[in-house]
N, C-alpha and C positions, 0 to 999 in steps of 0.2 A: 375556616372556609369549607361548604358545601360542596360534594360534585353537583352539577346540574342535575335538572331533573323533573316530572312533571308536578304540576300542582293544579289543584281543585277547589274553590270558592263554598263548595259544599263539604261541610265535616268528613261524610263517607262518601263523595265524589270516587276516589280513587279504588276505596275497598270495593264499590259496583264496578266498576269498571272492570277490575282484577278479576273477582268472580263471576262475570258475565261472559268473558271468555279470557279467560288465563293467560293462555299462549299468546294470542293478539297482543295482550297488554302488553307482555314482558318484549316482544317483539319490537315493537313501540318504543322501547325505551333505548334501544341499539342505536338510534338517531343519535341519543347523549355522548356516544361514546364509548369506555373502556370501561365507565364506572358512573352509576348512573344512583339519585336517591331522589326517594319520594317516603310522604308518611300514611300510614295508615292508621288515624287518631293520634294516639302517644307515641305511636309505635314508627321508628325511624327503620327503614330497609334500603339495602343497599346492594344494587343490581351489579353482578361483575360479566363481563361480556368480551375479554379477553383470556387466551390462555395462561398469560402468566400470570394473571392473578387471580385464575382461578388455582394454578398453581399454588400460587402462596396460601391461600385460604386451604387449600385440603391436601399439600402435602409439607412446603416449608412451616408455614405457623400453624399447622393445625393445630399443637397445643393449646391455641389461642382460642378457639370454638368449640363449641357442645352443638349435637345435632338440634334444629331447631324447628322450628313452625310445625308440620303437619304430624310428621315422624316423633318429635317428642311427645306431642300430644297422642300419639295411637297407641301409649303406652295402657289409655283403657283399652285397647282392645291385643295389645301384645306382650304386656307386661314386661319385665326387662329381661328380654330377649335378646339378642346380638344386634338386630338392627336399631333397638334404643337405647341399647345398657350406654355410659358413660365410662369415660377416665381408667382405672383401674381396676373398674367389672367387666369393662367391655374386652380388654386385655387378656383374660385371666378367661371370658368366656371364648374369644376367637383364639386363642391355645387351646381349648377344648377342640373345637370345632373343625382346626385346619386339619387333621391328620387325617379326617373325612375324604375329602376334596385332593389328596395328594396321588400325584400323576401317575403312577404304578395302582394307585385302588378307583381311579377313575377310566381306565385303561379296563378294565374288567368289568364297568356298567356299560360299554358299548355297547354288549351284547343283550343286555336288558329292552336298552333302547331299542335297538335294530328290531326286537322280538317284537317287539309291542306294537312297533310302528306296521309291522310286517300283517300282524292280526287285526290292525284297523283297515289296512289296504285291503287285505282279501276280504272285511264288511261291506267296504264300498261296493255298488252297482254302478255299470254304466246309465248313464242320462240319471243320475239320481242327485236332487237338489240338497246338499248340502248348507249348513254354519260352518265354517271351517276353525271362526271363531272355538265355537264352543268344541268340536271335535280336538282343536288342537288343546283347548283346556282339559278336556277326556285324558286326551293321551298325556301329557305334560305330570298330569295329577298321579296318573296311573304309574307311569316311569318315576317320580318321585320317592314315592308310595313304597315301591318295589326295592331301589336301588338301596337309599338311607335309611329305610324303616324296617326293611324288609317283610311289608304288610300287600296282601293283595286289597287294594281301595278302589279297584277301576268299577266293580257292581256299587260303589255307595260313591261313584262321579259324578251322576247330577244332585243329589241330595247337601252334596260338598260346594258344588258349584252356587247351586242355588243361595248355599247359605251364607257362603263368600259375598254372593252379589247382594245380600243384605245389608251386609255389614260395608260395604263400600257405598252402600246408599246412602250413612250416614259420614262419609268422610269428608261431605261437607263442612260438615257440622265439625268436627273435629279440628279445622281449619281453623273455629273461633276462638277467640278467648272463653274462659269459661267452662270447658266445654264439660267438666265433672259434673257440674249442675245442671247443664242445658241436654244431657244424657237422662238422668234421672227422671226429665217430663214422661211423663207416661204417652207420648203422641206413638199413631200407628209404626212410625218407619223406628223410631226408638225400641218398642216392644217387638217389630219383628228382628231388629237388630242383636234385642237380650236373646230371642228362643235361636237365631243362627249361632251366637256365640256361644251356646248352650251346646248346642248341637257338635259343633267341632270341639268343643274342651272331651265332650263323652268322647270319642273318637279317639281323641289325641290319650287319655288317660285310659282307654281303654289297651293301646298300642304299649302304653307302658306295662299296665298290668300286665299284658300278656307276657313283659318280655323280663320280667324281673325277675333274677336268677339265671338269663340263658343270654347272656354276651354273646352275639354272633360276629363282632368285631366291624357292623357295621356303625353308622352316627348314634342311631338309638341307645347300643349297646356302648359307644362312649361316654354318652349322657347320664345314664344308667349311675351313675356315683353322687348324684348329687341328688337332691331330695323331688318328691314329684311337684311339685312349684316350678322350682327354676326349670325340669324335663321340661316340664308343661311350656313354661313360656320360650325354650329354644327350639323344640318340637312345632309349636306355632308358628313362629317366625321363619323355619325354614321351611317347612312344610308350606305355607300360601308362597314368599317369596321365590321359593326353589322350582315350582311353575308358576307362577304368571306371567314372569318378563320373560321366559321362552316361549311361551304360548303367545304372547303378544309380538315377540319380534317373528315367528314361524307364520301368525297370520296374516300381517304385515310383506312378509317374502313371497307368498302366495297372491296376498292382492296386486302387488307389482308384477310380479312375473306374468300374470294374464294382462298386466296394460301394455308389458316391452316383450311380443314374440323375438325379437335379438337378442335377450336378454334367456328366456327361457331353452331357444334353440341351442346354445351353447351350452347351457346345463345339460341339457339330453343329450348331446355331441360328449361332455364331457365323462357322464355315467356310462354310455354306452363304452365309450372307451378305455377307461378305467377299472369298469366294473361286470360287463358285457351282461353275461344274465343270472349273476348272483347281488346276494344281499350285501351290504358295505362291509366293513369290521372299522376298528379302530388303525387298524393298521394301514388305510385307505387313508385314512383324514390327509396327509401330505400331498396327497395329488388330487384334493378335491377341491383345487383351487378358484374354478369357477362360482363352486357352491359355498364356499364360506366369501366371496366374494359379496354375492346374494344376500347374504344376512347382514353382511356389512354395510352393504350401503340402506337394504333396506332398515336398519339399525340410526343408519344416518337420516334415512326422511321420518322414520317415528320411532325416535328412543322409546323405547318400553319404558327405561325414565328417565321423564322428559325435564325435569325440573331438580335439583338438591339446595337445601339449603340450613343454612348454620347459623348459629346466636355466638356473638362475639364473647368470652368470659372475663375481658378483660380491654382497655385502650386497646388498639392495634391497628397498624400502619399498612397499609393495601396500597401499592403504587404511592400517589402523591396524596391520598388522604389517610389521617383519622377514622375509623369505624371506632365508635364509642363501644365502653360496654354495656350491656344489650341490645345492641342493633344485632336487626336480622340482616343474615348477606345471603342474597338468593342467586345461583348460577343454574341455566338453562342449556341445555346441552339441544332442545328441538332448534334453538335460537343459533348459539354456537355450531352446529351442526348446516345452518345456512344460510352462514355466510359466506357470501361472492368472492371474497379473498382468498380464501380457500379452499371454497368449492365452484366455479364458474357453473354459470346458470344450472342454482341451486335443487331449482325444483324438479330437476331432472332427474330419471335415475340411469345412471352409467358406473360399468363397473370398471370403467379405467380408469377410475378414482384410486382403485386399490392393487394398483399396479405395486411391488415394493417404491420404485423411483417417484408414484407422485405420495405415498405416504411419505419417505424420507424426506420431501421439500414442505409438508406440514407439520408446524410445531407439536409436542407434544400439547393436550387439553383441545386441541383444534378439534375432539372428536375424542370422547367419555361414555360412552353407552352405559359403564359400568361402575363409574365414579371415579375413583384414585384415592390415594395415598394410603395410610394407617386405615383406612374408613372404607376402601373400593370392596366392591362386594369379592368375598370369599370363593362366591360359588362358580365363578365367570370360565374356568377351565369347562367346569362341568357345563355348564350353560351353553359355549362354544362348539362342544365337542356332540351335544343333545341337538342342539340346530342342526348341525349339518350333518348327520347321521340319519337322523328323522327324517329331513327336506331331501337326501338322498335318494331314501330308502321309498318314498313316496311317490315325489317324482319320476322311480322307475318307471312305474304304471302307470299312473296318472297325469291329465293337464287338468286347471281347474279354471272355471271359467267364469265371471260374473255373471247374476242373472240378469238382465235388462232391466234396466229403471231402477237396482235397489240402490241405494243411495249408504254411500261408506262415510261416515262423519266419525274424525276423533274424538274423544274423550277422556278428557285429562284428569283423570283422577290420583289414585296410588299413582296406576301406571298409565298409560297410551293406550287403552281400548277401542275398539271400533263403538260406537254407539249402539250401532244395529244390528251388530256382528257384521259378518260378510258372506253374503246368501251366494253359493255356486255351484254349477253344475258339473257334476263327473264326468269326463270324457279320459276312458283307455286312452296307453298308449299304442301304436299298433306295433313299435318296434322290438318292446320290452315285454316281454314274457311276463305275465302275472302269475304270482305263486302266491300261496296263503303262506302261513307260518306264527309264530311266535308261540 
């Protein structure tokens, strides 16, 4: 027996559908229930739309799945790196990697952070029209760059960025079957894809060369044991991952705080109070509970990632059904994220969502920004602590404001991007003392 689910009279009915608007679709399918299937060609997927099975899928059985659909296929463009390695690599490289990320050496990039953000604030001008998009991708790149690699990268930020955005042009493509041979076409967005991915491997192997023989006890200098392949491709993987989903949830918290002045007032009520007219530290983060508030929910109306999903390795039992092996099982966290059971008129944004008492009345998986289980991403301390440090640190001096008419539309690709960025205008604050720094 089938869960429900929708069906198309046209062979690829459903695949347009999915790729025409992603999110819509998967949205769609919450009508069915807890646990929802549809095919695409041969191919059997299996939509989970409850926590506790999203539960089962990515922490009780995850033995049972291998990362699946988009993520195992970017392995052309990230080789087996932490986000696609498997089984017993992926093991063996996230023991590498956690001692990075561990709360005593994460505690000590606040201050990278704070710096950096501190020397973007004092570029800004008053009434000056801003991407905050991309400024947050500057900065996001920059603090990366700095903290794990200990390489200064903020002067080659747009040449990085632009090349990123290459290579995400083609992750449609990479969605499809195929996709080794359908790479090879020599068409325009292909070939600008090869010379971007060119471009970051120099970069990235250039970061090693420099640093071989000189362990500074940062990620780089962990990686540094293994041969420049596997560097190259964990170097990759954390290097794009380790900003973009903060750069996309920080510009996300910006585009909300200009639509909820309630929302905003209270951030400034909270800085001024906590922090009066100095820079944050780490040692701040405990009472910046407005401001991690902020990221929180704006986290909940556009996960950075919006979508995960897993290939079954074998039978396995989800709730009341069967998932064959190789059925895809795809879980949405934009979807899960808004729902009315959990979150009462969803599309709102309120931060008494993230009171302790209404998080302890929702289950856990009710709200994944960051994945979960054996699988949840690594870096989510550092990512936590990067948001509201930055959105602190900025928000001293700054409101940001949309410009009239530009039009903010998601974009579900890797992650949750704005389409168009998000065009706004600087406006000082009058109460906060602006200081340069970093």
């Amino acid at each position: 027996m089938y869960p429900p689910g929708p069906k198309s009279r046209l062979p690829a009915g459903l695949l347009f559908q999915f790729r025409r608007d992603p999110m819509a679709f998967l949205t769609s399918l919450a009508a069915y229930g807890p646990i929802a299937r549809f095919t695409i060609g041969p191919q059997a997927v299996y939509f989970l739309n409850d926590p506790a099975l999203v539960r089962e899928a990515l922490v009780l059985q995850h033995r049972s799945f291998e990362k699946g659909g988009a993520l195992k296929r970017a392995k052309v463009m990230l080789g087996e790196g932490l986000l696609t390695a498997e089984g017993d690599a992926h093991l063996a490289q996230r023991k590498l990697v956690q001692p990075a990320f561990h709360k005593a050496r994460i505690a000590a990039f606040g201050e990278v952070m704070v710096g950096y953000a501190e020397a973007m604030s004092a570029r800004w001008q008053p009434g000056q029209t801003l991407d905050v998009w991309s400024e947050m991708m500057h900065l996001t790149l920059a603090i990366v760059g700095k903290t794990l690699f200990d390489a200064d990268v903020e002067g080659e930020a747009p040449e990085i960025e632009e090349a990123i955005n290459a290579l995400l042009a083609v992750f449609n493509l990479i969605t499809l079957p195929f996709t080794e041979l359908l790479l090879k076409i020599p068409t325009p967005t292909n070939l600008r894809a090869r010379a971007a991915m060119a471009r970051l491997d120099k970069l990235i192997y250039k970061l090693i060369e420099d640093r071989r023989g000189s362990d500074k006890g940062d990620l780089l200098g962990m990686l540094l044991g293994a041969d420049d392949r596997q560097v190259r491709d964990e170097a990759m993987t954390l290097f794009l991952a380790g900003h973009e989903t903060t750069a996309n949830a920080l510009t996300w918290a910006w585009y909300l705080l200009g639509q909820n002045p309630d929302a905003e007032a209270a951030l400034h009520a909270e800085l001024d109070a906590v922090l009066g007219d100095r820079a944050p530290t780490f040692e701040d983060m405990p009472r910046l509970v407005v401001t991690e508030r902020i990221l929180s929910e704006a986290m909940r109306l556009y996960p950075p990632g919006w979508t995960i999903g897993r290939r079954a390795l074998v039978d396995v039992t989800i709730g009341e059904f069967v998932i064959p092996k190789g059925a895809l099982v795809l879980m949405s966290q934009h979807v899960m994220h808004r729902r009315a059971d959990f979150y009462p008129e969803p599309e709102k944004f309120d931060l008494a969502r993230w009171t302790p008492e209404a998080k302890a009345e929702r289950p856990q998986f009710s709200y994944f920004p960051f994945g979960g289980g054996p699988r949840g991403c690594v870096g989510e301390p550092f990512a936590w602590m990067e948001g509201v440090l930055v959105l602190a640190t900025l928000a001293r001096h700054w409101k940001l404001r949309l410009v009239p008419g530009h039009q903010v539309v998601p974009q579900p690709l890797v992650t949750l991007r704005p389409r168009h960025g998000v065009l706004v205008t600087a406006e000082p604050r009058s109460l906060a003392p602006h200081g340069g720094g970093g």
